[in-house]
C-alpha positions in Angstrom: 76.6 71.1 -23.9 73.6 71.6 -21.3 70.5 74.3 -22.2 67.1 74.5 -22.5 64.6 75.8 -24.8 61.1 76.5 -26.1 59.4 76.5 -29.2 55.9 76.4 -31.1 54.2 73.3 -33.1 51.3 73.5 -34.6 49.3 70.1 -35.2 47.0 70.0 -38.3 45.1 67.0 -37.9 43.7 68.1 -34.2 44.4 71.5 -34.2 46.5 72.4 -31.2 49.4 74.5 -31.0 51.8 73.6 -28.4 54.7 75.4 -26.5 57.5 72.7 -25.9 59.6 73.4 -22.4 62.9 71.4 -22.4 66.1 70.5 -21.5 69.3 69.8 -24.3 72.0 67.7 -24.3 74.5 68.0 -27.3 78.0 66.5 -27.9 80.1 68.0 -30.8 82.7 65.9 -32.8 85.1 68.1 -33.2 85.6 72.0 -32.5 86.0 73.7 -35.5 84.3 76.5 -37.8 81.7 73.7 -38.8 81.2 71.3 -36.0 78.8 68.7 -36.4 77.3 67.3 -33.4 74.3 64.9 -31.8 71.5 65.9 -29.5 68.7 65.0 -27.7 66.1 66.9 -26.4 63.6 66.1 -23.8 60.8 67.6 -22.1 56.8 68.9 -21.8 54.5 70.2 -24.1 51.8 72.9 -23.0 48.8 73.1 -25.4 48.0 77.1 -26.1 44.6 76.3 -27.6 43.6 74.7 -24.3 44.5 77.4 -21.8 48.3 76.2 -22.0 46.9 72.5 -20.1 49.5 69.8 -20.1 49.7 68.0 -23.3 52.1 65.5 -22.9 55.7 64.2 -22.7 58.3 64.3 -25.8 61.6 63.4 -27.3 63.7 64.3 -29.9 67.3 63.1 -31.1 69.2 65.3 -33.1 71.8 65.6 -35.9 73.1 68.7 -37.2 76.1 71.5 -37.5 76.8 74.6 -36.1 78.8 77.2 -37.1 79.8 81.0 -35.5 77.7 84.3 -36.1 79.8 86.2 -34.4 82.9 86.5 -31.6 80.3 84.9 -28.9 77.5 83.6 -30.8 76.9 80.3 -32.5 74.4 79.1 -34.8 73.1 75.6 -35.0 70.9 73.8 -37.7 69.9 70.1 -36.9 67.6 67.8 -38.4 65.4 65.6 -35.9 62.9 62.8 -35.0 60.5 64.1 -33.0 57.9 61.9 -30.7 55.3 63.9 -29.1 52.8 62.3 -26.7 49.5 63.5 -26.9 46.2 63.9 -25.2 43.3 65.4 -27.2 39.6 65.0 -27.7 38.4 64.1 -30.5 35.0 63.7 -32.5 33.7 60.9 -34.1 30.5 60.7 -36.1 29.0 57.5 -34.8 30.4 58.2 -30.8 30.7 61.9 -31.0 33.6 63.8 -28.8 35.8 61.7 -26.6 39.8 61.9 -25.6 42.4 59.7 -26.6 46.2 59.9 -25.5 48.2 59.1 -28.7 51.8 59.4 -30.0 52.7 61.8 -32.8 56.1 61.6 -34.9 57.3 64.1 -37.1 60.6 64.7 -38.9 61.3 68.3 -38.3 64.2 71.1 -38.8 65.3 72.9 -35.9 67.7 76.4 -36.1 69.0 77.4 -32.7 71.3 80.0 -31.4 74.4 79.4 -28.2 75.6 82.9 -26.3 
């Protein structure tokens, strides 16, 4: 399986929310009702608190299931590692603002849909 997709994080610690563009590439075990599969994911981050500017480059592999909704839908639930690179400016009391590029991991829960 080949798509692509969006989505929304929000980072705490420097207060961005970013828009993820990317591409998917899953591979089910075996077709059935339940059918687990693997995935990566791979693409760009925008940063919608910074006039949607480039943020940075990302990752994430994929386990989960999915199951049918209906005669042509699917739903799928996976649970990934997610690497987000990052470039941000900072503030610090001694040097005050500057920008660093940094990576970001996060565990996170992903719920998808296939038409």
């Amino acid at each position: 399986f080949l798509g692509m997709g969006t989505g929304w994080r929000y980072y705490h610690e420097i207060e961005d929310a970013l828009v993820p563009l990317f591409l998917n590439f899953r591979v089910n075990f075996i077709q059935s009702q339940m059918s687990p599969f693997l995935g990566l994911s791979t693409g760009y981050s925008l940063n919608a608190s910074n006039n949607f500017k480039g943020a940075g480059a990302f990752i994430a592999p994929t386990m989960g299931v999915d199951f049918p909704i209906s005669n042509s839908a699917r739903m799928n639930v996976g649970l990934s590692y997610e690497s987000q690179r990052l470039k941000s400016k900072l503030y610090h009391f001694q040097i005050g603002s500057y920008e660093t590029t940094f990576n970001s991991g996060a565990i996170s829960l992903s719920i998808g849909f296939t038409f």
